[in-house]
C-alpha positions in Angstrom: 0.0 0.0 0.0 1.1 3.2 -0.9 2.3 6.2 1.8 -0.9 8.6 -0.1 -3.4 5.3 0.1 -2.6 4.8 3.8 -3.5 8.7 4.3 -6.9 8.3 2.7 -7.6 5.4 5.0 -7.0 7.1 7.9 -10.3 8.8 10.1 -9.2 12.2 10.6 -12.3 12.8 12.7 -11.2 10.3 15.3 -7.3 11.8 15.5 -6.5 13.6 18.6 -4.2 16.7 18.9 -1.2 15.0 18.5 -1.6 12.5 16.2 -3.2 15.5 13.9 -0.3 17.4 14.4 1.8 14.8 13.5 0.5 14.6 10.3 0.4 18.1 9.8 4.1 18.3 10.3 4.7 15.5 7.4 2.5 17.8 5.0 -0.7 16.0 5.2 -3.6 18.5 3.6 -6.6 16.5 4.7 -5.5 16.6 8.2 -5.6 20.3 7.3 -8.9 20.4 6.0 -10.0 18.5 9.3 -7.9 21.0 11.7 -9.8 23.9 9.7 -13.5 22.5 10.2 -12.7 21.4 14.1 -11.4 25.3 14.2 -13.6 27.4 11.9 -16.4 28.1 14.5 -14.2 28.9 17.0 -11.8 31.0 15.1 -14.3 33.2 13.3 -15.8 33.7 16.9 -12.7 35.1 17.7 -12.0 37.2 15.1 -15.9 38.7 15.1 -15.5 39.6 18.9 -12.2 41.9 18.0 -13.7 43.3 14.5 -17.4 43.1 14.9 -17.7 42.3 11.1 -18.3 38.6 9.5 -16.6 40.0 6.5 -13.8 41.2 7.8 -13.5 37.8 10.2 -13.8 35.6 8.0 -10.8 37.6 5.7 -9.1 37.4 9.0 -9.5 33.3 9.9 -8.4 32.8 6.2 -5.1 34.7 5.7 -4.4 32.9 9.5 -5.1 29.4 8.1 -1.9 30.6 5.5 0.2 31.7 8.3 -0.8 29.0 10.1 0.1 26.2 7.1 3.5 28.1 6.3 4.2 27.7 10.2 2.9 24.3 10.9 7.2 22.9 11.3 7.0 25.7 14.3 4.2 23.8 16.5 6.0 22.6 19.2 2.6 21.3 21.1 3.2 23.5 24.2 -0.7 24.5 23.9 -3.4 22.6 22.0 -3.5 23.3 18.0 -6.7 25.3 18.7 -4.9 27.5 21.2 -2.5 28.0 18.8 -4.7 29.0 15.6 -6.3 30.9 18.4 -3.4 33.2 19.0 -2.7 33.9 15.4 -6.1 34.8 14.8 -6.0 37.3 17.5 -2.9 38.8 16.3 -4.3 39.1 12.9 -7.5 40.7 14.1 -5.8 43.1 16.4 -3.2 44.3 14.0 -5.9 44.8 11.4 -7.9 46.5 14.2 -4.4 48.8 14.9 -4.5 50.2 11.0 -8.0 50.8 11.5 -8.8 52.9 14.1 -6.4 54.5 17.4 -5.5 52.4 19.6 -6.6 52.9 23.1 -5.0 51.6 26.6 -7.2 48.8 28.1 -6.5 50.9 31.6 -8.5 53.9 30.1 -11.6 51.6 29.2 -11.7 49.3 32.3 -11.9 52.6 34.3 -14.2 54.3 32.0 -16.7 51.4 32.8 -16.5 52.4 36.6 -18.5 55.0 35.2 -22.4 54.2 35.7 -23.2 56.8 33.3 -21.2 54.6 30.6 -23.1 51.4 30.7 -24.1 49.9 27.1 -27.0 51.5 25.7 -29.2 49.1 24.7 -32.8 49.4 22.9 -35.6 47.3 23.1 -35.4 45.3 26.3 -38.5 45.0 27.2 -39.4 43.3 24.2 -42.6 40.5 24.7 -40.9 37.3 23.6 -42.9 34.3 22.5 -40.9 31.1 22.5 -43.4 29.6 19.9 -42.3 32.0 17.5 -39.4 31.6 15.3 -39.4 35.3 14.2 -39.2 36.2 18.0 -36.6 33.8 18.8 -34.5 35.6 16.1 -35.0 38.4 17.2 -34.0 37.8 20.7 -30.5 36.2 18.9 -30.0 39.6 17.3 -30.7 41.8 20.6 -28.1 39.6 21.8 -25.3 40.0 19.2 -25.8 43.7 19.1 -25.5 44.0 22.8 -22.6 41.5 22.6 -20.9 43.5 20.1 -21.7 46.7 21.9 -18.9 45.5 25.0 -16.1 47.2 24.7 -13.0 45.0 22.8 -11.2 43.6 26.0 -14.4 42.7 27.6 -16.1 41.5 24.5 -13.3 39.1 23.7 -13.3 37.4 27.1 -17.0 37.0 26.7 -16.7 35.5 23.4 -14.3 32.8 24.7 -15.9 32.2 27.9 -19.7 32.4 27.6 -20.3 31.3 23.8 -17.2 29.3 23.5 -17.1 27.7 26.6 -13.4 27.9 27.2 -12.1 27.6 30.6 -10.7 30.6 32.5 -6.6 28.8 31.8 -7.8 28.3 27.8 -8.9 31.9 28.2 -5.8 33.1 29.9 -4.0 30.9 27.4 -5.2 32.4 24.5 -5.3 36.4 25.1 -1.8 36.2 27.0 -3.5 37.2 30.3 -3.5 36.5 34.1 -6.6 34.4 35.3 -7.6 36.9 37.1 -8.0 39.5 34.5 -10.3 36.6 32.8 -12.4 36.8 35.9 -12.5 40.6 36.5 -13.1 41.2 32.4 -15.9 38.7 32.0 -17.4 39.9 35.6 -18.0 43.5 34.0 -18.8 42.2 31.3 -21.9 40.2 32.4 -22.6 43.1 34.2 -23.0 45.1 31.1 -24.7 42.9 29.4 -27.4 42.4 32.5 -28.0 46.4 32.0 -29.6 46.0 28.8 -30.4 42.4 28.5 -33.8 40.7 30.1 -32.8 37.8 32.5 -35.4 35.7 30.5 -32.9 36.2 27.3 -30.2 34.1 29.1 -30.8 30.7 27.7 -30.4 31.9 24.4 -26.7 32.3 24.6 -25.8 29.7 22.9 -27.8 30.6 19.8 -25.7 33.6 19.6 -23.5 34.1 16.6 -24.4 31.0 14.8 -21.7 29.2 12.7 -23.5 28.1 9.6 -22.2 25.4 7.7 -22.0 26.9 4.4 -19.8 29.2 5.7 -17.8 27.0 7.6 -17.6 24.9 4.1 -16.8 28.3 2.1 -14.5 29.1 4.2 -12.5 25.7 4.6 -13.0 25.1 0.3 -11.2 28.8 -0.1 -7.8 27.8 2.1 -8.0 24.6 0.6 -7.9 25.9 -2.7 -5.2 28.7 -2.4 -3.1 25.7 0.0 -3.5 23.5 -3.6 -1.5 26.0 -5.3 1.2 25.4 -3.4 4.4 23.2 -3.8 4.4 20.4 -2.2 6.3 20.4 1.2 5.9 24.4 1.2 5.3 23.8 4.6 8.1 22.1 6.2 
């Protein structure tokens, strides 16, 4: 059996972090493609929470995927591949964010929040929600991402990790280069935030928010794919 045969025969979706990684390092672009759709959600949730624009996150998730690939002989394993992709994503997204507007110091928006008169303005919260309605359970999605993207950057990003991702205050940590308990503090204001102009009946719907589609998680992983084809082989290593 031939070294390409043996790779088709092998179950990506069943590979843990290192055995994926392993393959990975020896140039293996369907392990690729299977890193991407493990990561795509993830990533472009990321990316959103420091842009606020799917167009602009998705650009941003893509051109990381080619850093990523071109760095792949640099994964050492000290954090999971998703941590990883995670951090290159962020650095992406904030240097993008850097050309586009002024950068301000994280110390002057944390104490800008102490401010009561600064809390998130948020329309339409006492909105009559009827579970048996699909249009109203939209809706309710969209008061949520609007309120979501209405946290300031630093909180907005911890949020996004913690709350819709589910990552754990260390992954959290991990990921953004911070102490635990800046996670805590960040995520603490932010829920705070969000409580000022969200209904405590919205809460279960959390989950809903910022839906990964799978045509865009397919569009997405089909574009890398395409611009990794036209690459030499072993442009990676």
């Amino acid at each position: 059996m031939t070294a390409n045969a043996t790779l088709r025969a092998v179950d990506y979706a069943a590979l843990d972090d290192a055995a994926l990684a392993a393959l990975l390092q020896r140039g293996d672009r369907a392990a690729f493609r299977e890193l991407m759709q493990r990561s795509n959600r993830r990533l472009f949730r990321v990316a959103r929470g420091v842009l606020g624009s799917d167009a602009e996150a998705e650009d941003v998730v893509q051109e990381s995927y080619m850093e990523a690939y071109a760095n792949l002989a640099g994964f050492r394993g000290e954090a999971s591949l998703l941590t990883w992709l995670t951090r290159i994503v962020l650095n992406a997204a904030y240097g993008r964010l850097r050309r586009q507007h002024s950068q301000v110091e994280v110390e002057q928006i944390e104490a800008a929040q102490l401010d009561p008169g600064r809390i998130v303005a948020f329309p339409g919260t006492s909105v009559s929600i009827d579970p048996a309605a699909a249009v109203a359970q939209e809706q309710i999605r969209r008061l949520i991402e609007k309120a979501v993207d209405a946290l300031p950057e630093p909180f907005r990003i911890v949020f996004v990790l913690r709350e819709i991702e589910g990552c754990t205050v260390e992954e959290t940590a991990t990921a953004l280069s911070l102490r635990s308990e800046t996670v805590k503090t960040r995520l603490h204001r932010a829920r705070r935030l969000l409580h000022a102009a969200l209904s405590d009946t919205l809460a279960t719907t959390l989950n809903e928010a910022f839906p990964f589609l799978g045509t865009r998680c397919e569009r997405m992983t089909a574009t890398v794919m395409q611009r990794i084809a036209s690459l030499p082989d072993g442009s990676n290593d």
